[in-house]
N, C-alpha and C positions, 0 to 999 in steps of 0.2 A: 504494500500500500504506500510505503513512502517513497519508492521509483513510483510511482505513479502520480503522487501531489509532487515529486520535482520534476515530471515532466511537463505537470497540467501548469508550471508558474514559468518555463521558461522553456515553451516546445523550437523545435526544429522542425521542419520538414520529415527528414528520416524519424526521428522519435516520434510522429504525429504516425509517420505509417506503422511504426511497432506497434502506435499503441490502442491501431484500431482492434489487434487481436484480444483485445481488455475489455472494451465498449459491451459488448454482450452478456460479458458476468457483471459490469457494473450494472447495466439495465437491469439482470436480475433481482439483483442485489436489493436496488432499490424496489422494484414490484413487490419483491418480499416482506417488505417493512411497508406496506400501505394495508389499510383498514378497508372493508369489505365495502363501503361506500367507493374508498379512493378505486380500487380494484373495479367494480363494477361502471366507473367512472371512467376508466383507463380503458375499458374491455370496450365499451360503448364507441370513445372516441376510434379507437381504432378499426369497430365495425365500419363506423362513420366513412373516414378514410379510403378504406376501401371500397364502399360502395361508391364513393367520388373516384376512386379509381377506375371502376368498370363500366362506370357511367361515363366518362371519359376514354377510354379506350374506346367505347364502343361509338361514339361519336365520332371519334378519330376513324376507326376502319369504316364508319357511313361515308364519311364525305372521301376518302380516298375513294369507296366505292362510285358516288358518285361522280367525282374528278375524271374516272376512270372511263366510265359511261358516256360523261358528256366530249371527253378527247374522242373515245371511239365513233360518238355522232360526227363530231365535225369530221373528222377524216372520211366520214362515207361521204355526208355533206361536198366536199372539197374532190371525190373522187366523182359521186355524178353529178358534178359541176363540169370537172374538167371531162367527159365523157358526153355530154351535151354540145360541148365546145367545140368535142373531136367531130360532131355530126352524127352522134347515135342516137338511133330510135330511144324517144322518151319512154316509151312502154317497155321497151329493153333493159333501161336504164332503173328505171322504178325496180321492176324485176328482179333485177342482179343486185340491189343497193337494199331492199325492203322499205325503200322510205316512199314519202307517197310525195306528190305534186310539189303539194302548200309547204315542206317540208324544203323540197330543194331551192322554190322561188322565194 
């Protein structure tokens, strides 16, 4: 314990990464000394946390999804553009692309 308050009064870099391998039993340490309010207070916040986590991730993988969806529209978009351009049948074009009219104009 006392390489540990001389490290926490005058850290380094290198001692800072020693001494994350401490961090864990300190947390313990302290959970162990709390009262079953503090505990049930602790348990809460960190449910808390994590459901801001998965609610977040999950927000995060929607809009990639969608980001995803709307790059792959334009690109058809931009493909029976240029495919119109070349002189192809509109009906062709629709066909091969699944987009419709009001879509490409």
């Amino acid at each position: 314990m006392r390489n540990l308050l001389y490290v926490l009064q005058s850290p380094s870099e290198d001692e800072l990464i020693h001494l994350q391998q401490y961090l864990p039993s300190v947390e313990e340490l302290e959970i162990s000394g709390f009262t079953d309010a503090e505990l049930r207070a602790y348990d809460k916040f960190w449910d808390s946390v994590s459901v801001e986590r998965t609610l977040l991730d999950d927000r995060y993988q929607k809009g990639r999804e969608e980001g995803r969806e709307e790059g792959i529209n334009q690109r058809s978009l931009e493909i029976a553009r240029n495919m119109l351009a070349k002189g192809m049948d509109a009906s062709t074009v629709l066909e091969i692309t699944g987009l419709s009219m009001e879509e490409i104009q």
